[in-house]
BAFI-3210 file (N, C-alpha, C; in Angstrom, 3 decimals, decimal comma, padded with zeros to 6 digits):
// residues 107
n [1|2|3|4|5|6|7|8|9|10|11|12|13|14|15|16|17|18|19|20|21|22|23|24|25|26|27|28|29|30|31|32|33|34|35|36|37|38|39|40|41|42|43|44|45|46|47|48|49|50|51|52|53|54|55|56|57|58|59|60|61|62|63|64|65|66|67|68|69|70|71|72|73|74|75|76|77|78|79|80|81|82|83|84|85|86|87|88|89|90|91|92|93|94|95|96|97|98|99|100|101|102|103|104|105|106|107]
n.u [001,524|002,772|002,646|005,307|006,087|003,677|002,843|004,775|004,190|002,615|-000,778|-003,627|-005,285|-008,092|-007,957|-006,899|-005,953|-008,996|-008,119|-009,976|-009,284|-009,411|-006,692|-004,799|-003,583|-001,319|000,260|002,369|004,541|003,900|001,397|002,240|003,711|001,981|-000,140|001,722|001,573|-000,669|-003,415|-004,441|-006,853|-007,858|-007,124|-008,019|-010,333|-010,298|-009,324|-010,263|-011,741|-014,314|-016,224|-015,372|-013,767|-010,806|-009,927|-007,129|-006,168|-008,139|-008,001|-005,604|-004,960|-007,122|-006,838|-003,790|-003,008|-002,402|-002,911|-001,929|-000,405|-002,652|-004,003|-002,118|-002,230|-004,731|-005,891|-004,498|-004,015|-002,256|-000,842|001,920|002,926|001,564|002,297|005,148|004,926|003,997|006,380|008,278|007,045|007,272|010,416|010,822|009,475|010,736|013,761|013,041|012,045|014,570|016,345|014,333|015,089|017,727|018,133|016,909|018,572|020,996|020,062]
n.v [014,081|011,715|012,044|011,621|011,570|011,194|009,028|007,254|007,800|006,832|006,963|008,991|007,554|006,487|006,607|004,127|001,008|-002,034|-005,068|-008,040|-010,077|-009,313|-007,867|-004,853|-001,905|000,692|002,062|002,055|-000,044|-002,018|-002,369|-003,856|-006,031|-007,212|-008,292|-009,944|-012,233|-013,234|-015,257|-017,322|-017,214|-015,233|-013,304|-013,360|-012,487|-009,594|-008,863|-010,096|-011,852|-012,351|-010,732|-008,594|-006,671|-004,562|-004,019|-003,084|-001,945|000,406|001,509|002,242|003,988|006,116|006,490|007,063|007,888|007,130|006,802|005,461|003,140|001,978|001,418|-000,296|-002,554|-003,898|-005,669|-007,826|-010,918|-012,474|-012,941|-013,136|-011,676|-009,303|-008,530|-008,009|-006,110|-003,686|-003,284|-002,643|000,298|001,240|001,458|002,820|005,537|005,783|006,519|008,770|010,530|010,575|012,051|014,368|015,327|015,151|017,861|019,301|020,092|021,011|023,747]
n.w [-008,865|-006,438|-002,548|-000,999|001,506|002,423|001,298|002,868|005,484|008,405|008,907|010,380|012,489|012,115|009,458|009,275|007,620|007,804|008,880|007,421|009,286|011,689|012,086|012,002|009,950|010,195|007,674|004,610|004,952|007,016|005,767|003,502|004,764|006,322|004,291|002,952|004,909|005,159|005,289|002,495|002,085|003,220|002,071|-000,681|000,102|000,264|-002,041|-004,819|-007,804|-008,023|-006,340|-007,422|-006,049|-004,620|-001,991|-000,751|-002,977|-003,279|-001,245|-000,837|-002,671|-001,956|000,532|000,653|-001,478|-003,818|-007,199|-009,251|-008,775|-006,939|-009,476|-011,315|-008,962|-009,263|-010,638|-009,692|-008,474|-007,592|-004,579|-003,269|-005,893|-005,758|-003,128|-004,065|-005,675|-004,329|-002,307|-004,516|-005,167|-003,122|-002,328|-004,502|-003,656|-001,394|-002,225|-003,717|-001,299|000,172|-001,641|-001,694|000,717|001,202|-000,576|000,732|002,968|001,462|000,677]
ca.u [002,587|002,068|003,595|006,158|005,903|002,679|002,940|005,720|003,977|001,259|-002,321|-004,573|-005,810|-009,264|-007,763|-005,814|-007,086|-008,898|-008,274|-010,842|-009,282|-008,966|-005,418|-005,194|-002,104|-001,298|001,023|001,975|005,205|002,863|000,311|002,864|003,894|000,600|-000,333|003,229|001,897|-001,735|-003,351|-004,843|-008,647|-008,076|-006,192|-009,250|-011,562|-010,091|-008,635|-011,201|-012,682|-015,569|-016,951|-014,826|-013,310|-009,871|-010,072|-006,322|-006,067|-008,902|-007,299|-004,030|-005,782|-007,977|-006,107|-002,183|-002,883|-001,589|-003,959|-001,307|000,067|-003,950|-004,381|-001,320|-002,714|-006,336|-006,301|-003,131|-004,979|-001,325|-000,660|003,351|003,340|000,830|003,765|006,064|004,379|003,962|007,488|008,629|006,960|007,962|011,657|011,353|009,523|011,993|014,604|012,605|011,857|015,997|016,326|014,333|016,004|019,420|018,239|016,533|020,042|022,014|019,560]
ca.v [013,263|011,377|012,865|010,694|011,585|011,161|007,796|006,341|007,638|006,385|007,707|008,953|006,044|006,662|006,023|003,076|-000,185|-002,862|-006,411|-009,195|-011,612|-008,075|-007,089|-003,358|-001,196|002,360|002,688|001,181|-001,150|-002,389|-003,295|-005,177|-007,019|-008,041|-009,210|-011,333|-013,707|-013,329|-016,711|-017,170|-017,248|-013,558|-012,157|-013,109|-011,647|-008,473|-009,084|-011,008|-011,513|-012,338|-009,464|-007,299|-005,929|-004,862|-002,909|-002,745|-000,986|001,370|002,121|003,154|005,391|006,896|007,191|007,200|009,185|006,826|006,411|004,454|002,035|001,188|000,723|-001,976|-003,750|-003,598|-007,367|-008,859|-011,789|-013,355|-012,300|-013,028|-010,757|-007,879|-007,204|-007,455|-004,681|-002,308|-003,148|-002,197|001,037|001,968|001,731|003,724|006,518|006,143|007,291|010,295|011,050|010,627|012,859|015,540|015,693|015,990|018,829|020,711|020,132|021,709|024,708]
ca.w [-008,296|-005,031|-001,896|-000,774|002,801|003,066|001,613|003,417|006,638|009,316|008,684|010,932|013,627|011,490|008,055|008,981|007,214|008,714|007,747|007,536|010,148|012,998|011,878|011,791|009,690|009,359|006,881|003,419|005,116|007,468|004,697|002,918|005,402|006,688|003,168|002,840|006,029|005,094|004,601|001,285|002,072|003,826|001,239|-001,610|000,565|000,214|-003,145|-005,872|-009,337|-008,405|-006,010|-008,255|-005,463|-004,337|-001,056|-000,673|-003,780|-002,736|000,454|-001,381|-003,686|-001,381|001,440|000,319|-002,847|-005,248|-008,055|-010,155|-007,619|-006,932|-010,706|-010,900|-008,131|-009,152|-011,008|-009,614|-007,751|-006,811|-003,176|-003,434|-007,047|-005,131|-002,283|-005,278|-006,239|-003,596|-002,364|-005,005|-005,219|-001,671|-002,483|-005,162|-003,037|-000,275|-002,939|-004,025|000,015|000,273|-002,727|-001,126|002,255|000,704|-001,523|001,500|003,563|001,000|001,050]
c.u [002,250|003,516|004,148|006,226|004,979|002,083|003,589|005,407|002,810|000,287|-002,768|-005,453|-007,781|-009,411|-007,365|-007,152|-007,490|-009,567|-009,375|-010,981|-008,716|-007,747|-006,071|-003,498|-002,717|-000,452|001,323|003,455|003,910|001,497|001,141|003,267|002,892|-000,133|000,237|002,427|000,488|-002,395|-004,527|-006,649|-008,616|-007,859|-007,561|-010,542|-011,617|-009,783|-009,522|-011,715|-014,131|-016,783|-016,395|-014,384|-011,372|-009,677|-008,557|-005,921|-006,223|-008,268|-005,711|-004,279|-006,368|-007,291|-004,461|-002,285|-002,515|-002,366|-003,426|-000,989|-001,068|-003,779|-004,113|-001,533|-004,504|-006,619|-005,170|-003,818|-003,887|-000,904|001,098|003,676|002,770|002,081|004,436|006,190|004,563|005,151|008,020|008,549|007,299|008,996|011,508|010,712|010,709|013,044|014,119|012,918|013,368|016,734|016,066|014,560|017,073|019,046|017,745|017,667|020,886|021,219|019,766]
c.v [012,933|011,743|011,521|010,227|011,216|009,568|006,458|006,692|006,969|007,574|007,714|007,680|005,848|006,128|004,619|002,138|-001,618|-004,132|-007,413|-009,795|-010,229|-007,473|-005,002|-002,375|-000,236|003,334|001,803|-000,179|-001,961|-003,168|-004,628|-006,236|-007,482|-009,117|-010,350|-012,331|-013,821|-014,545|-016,267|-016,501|-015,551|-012,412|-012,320|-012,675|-010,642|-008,175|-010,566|-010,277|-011,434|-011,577|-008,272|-006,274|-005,701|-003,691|-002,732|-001,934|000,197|002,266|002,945|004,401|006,122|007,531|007,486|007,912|008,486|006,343|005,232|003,230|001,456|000,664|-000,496|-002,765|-003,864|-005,295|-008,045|-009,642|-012,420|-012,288|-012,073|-011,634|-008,947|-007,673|-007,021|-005,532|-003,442|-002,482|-002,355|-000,546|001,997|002,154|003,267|005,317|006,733|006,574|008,421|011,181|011,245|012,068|014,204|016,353|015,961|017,048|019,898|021,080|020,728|023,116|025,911]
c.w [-006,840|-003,673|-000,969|000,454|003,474|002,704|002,406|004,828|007,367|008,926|009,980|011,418|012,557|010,343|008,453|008,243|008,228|008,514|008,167|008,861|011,155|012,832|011,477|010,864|009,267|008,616|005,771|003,599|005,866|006,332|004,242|003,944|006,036|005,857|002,770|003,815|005,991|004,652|003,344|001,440|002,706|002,801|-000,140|-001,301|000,416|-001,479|-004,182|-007,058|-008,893|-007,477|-006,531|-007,536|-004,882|-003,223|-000,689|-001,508|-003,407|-002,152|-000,225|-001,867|-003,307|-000,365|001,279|-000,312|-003,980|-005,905|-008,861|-009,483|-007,432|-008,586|-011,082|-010,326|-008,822|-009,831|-010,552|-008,197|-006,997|-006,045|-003,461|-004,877|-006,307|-004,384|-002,940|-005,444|-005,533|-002,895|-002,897|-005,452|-004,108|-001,573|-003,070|-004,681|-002,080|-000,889|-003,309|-002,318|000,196|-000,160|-002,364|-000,279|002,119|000,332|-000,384|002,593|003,022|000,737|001,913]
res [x|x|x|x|x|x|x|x|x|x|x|x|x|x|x|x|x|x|x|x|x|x|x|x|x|x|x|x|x|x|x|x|x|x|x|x|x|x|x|x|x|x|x|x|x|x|x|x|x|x|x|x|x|x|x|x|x|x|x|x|x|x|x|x|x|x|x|x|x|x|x|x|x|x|x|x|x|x|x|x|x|x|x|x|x|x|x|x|x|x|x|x|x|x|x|x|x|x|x|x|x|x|x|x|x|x|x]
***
């Protein structure tokens, strides 16, 4: 299971990722929103069929921990559907992370 905290926080100035066109983020809002205003030609540099690469994935999986969340993204070539994506998966940590702060408060 991926640790919630450690996805929804800043990495190490070392890990962070670092985009094509000099942008730099160190955490997984920050990604998404870098990606949302990313112009197209930046975002298939990082994200393509045809070097078969998807270094945002990578970077999730390697450095966030989330093997599944990379997987889902690993062919999704549309930029608007990719933040979909990891949006969406950041809510639904921020409800677990919620989840476990109540439960260590009533402790």
């Amino acid at each position: 299971m991926v640790d919630s905290n450690k996805f929804l926080s800043d990495v190490r100035a070392d890990w962070s990722f670092w985009f094509y066109n000099g942008n730099i983020v160190r955490n997984i809002y920050e990604l998404a929103d870098t990606i949302e205003v990313l112009e197209e030609k930046d975002f298939v540099y990082h994200v393509n069929e045809d070097h078969q690469k998807n270094d945002f994935a990578r970077w999730i999986s390697e450095v966030l921990g989330d093997a599944n969340l990379a997987a889902n993204l690993w062919n999704e070539l549309d930029k608007k559907k990719y933040v979909k994506k990891i949006r969406k998966k950041i809510a639904r940590m921020e409800s677990i992370a919620e989840k476990q702060t109540q439960q260590k408060l009533l402790q």
